[in-house]
C-alpha positions in Angstrom: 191.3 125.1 -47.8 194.5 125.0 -45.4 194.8 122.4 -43.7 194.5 124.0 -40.2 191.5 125.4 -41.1 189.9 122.0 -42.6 190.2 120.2 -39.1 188.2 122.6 -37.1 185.5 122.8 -39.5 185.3 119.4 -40.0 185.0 119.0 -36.0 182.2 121.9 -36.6 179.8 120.1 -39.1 180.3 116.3 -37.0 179.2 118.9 -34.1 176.1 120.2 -36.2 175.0 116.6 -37.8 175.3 115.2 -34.0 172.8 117.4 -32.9 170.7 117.3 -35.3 170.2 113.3 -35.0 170.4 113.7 -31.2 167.1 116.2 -31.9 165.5 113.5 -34.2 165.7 111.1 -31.4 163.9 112.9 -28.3 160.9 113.4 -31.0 157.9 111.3 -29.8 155.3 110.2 -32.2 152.2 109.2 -30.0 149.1 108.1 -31.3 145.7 108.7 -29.6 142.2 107.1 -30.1 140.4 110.7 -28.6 139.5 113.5 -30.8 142.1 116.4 -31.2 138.9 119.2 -29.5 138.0 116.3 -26.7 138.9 117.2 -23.6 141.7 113.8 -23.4 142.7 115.5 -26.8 142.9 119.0 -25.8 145.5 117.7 -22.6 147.3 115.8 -25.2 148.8 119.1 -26.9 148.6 121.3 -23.4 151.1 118.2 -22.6 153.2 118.5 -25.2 153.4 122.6 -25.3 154.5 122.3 -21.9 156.9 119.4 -22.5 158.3 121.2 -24.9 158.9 124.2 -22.9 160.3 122.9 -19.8 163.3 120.9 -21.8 163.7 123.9 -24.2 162.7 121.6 -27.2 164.7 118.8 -26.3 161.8 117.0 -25.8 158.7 117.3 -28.5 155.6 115.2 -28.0 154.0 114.8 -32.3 150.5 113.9 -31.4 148.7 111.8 -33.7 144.5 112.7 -33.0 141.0 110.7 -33.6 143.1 107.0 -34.4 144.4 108.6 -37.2 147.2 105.7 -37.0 145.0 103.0 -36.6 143.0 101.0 -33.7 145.7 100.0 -30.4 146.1 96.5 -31.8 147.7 98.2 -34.9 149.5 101.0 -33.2 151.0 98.8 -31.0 152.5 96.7 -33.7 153.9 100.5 -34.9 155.5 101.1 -31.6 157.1 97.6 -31.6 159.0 98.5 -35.3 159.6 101.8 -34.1 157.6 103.7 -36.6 155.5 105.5 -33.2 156.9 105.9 -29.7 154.0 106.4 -27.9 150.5 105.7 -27.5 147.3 106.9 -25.0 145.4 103.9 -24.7 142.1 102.5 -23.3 142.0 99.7 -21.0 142.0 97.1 -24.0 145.1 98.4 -25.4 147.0 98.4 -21.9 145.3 94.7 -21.2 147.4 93.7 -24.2 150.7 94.6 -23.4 149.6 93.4 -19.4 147.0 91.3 -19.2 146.6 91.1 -15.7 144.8 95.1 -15.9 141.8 93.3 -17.6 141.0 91.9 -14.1 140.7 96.2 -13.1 137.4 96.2 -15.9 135.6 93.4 -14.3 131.9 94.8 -14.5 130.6 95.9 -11.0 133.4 95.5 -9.3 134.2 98.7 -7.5 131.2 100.3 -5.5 132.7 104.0 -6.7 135.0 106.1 -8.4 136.8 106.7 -5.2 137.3 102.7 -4.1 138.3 102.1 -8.0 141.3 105.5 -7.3 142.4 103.8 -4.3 142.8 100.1 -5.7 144.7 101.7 -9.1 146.8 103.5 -6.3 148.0 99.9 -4.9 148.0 98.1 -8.0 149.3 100.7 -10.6 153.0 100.5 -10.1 152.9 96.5 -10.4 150.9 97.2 -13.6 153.7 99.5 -14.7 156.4 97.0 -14.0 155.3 94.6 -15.7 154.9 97.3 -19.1 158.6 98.1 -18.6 159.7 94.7 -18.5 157.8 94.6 -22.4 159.6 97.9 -23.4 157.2 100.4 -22.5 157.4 102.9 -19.7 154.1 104.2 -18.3 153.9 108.0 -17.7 150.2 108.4 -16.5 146.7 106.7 -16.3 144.3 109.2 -17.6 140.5 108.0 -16.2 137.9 108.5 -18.5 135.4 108.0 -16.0 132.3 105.0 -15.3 131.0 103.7 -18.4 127.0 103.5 -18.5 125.3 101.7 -21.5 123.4 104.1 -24.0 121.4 102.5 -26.7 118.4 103.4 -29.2 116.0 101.4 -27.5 114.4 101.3 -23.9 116.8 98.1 -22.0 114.3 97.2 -18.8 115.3 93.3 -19.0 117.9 91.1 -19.9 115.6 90.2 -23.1 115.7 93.7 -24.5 119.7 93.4 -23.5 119.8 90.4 -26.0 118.2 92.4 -28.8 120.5 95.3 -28.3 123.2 94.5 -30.8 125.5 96.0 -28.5 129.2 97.4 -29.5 132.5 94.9 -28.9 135.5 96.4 -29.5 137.5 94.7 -31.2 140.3 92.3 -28.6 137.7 93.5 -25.8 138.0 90.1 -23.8 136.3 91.2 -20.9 133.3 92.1 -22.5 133.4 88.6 -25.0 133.1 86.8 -22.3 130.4 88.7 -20.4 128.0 88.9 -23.5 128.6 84.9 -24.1 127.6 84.6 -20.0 124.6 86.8 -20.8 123.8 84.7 -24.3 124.4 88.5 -25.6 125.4 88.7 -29.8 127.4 91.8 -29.7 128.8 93.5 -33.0 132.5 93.8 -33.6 134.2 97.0 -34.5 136.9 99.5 -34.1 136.4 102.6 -32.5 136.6 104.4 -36.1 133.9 101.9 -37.3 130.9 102.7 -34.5 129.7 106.3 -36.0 128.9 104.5 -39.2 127.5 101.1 -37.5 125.2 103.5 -35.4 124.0 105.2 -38.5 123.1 102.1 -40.1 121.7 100.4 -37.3 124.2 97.7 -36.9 125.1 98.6 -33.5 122.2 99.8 -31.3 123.9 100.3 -27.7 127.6 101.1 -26.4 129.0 101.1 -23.0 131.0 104.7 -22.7 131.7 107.6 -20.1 129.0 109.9 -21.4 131.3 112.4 -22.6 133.1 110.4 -24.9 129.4 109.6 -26.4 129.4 113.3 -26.9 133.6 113.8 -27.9 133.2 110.4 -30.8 129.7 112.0 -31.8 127.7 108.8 -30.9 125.1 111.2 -29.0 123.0 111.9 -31.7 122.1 108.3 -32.7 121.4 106.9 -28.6 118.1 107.7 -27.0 118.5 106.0 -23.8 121.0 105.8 -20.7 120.7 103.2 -18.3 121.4 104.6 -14.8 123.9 102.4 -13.2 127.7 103.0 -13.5 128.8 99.7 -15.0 133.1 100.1 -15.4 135.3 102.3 -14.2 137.3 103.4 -17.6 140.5 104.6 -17.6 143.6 104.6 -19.9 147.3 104.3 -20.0 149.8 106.9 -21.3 152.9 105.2 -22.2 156.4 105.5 -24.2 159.1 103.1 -25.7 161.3 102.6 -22.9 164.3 102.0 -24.8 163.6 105.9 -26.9 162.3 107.2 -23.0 165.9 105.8 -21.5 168.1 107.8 -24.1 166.8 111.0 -22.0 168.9 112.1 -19.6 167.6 111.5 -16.2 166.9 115.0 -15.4 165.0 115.9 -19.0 162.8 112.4 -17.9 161.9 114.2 -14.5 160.9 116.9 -15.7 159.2 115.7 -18.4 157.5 113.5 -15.5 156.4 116.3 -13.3 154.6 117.7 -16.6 152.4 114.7 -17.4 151.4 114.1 -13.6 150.1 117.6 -13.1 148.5 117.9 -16.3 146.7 114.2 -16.2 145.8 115.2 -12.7 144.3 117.9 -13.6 142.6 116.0 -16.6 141.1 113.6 -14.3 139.1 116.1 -11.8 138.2 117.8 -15.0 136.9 114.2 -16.3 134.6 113.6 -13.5 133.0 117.0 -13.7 132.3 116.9 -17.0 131.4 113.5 -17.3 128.5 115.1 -14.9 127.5 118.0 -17.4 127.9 115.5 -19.9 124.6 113.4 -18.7 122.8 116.3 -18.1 123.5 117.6 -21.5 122.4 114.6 -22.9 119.0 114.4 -21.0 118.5 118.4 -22.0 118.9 117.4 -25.4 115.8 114.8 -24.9 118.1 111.8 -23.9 116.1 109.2 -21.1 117.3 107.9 -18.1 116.6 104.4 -17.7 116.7 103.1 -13.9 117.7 99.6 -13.4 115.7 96.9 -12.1 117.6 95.3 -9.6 116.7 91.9 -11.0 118.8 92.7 -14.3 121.2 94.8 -12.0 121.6 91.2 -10.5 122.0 88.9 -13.1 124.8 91.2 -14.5 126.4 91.2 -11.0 126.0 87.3 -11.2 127.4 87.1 -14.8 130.2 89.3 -14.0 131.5 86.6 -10.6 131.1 83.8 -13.7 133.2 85.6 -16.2 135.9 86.1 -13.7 135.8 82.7 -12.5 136.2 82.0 -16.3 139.2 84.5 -16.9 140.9 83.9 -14.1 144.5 82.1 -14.4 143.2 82.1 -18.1 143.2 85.8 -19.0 144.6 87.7 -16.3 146.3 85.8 -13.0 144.0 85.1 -9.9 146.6 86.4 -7.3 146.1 89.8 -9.0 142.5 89.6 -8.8 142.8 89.0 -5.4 145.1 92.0 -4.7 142.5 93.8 -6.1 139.9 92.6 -4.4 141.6 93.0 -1.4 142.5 96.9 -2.1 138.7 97.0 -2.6 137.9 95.4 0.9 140.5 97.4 2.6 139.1 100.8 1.1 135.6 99.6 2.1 136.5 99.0 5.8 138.4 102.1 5.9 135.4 104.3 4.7 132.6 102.4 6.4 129.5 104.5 7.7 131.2 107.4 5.9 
């Protein structure tokens, strides 16, 4: 080949390689724990259609369905080698890269759905500082709504609770420490592991929004709900900061805009079907337990002493205390309303 014809198309497939490795890099593999037909799964790919679209495949979002790649402990450990770039956690999974945002699943803590909004409103963005400064950058907080307890066997006192063999998820050190306050045994597992542990009997009870009961298929194995909300649940969905900064600013607010709308939509979609989610349930023969104030108590009780436990120890008392103060501030704000 001449020689001024070897230059330009060397400079031509430098171009082509470069671009094709520029492509490799704005691929984000991001694991999720929810089913790929849930309704957390089903914004997962509406996210990354749109994501795609709006930076003209630039930017594609590789979901990873169902904990395909393993419970949050493990995907973490695959975000922090690189081999995943993303993940939609629960609250454990967020509590381990920021342990402060246990404090935010304190049982009874928040009077509603609405106080709990407000206080994630104040607190979120410290939350998400403190994630970047451990490499990941937060994009959204997907809620998956209050958490009741379902089991297969009628819970009217804190005895029946002791017989429950109720789930612990694996890390979960909120709820460690309120079974040990409660003289509770729980049963450890993974999310991947409860289907089976139901079916055997193993585990008799789980604390869940009531449509992931019905997304992970745990429905058919629980007879009873027990009336009171007990946590507000919610999850984080996050990226590898150092992958997310090799965007260019304007591909990252874009691709921002898309994940607010859509997870905002997701949540008002979360709360309403969380609601046609119980009343599924109770068509389908499911009974509503209501709680006796004296075990609605003692948790209450148990939940001040695990926090007095946890405090300075898991998470930091000065954010408890911004917390509760969000919560006191909301409460005087909305009084008599």
């Amino acid at each position: 080949m001449p020689h001024n014809r070897l230059i330009p198309f060397l400079c031509c497939i430098l171009f082509i390689g470069s671009t094709q490795i520029g492509a490799a890099q704005k691929t984000f593999k991001i694991s999720s724990q929810a089913p790929e037909r849930s309704i957390w799964g089903k914004a997962l790919i509406k996210i990354a259609q749109k994501v795609s679209a709006v930076t003209d495949g630039e930017v594609e979002f590789k979901i990873f369905h169902g904990g395909v790649q393993g419970d949050e402990q493990t995907v973490l450990r695959k975000m922090r080698v690189k081999q995943l770039h993303g993940a939609g956690f629960i609250g454990q999974g967020l509590s381990i890269i920021n342990p402060d945002a246990l404090a935010l699943t304190l049982p009874a803590l928040f009077e509603s759905q609405e106080e709990f909004e407000y206080v994630l409103d104040k607190v979120g963005p410290e939350i998400s500082q403190a994630c970047a400064k451990k490499g990941y950058q937060v994009l959204s907080y997907p809620q998956l709504g209050y958490a009741f307890a379902f089991s297969r066997d009628p819970i009217h006192s804190i005895d029946d609770l002791k017989s429950s063999k109720p789930w612990l998820i694996q890390g979960d050190v909120m709820s460690s420490e309120l079974f040990d306050v409660l003289d509770v045994s729980p049963v450890s597992a993974s999310v991947g592991e409860v289907l089976p542990a139901l079916n055997s009997g193993m585990i008799r009870l789980v604390f869940s929004p009531p449509t992931a009961v019905i997304a992970m298929q745990w429905h058919d194995k629980l007879s009873f709900r027990l009336s009171r909300e007990i946590i507000p649940t919610m999850g984080v969905l996050l990226v590898d900061l150092e992958r997310w900064n090799t965007l260019p600013r304007n591909t990252r607010k874009k691709v921002r805009q898309v994940v607010n709308l859509e997870i905002a939509r997701l949540n008002k979609a979360v709360l309403k079907t969380n609601d046609k989610a119980i009343e599924v349930l109770e068509r389908r023969g499911m009974e509503t337990i209501q709680v006796n104030d004296e075990l609605a108590q003692i948790v209450v009780d148990a939940s001040e002493q695990v926090a007095q436990r946890l405090a300075d120890k898991a998470f930091s008392k000065s954010f408890l205390e911004r917390i509760l103060k969000a919560a006191a501030d909301y409460r005087e704000k909305n009084a008599g309303k």
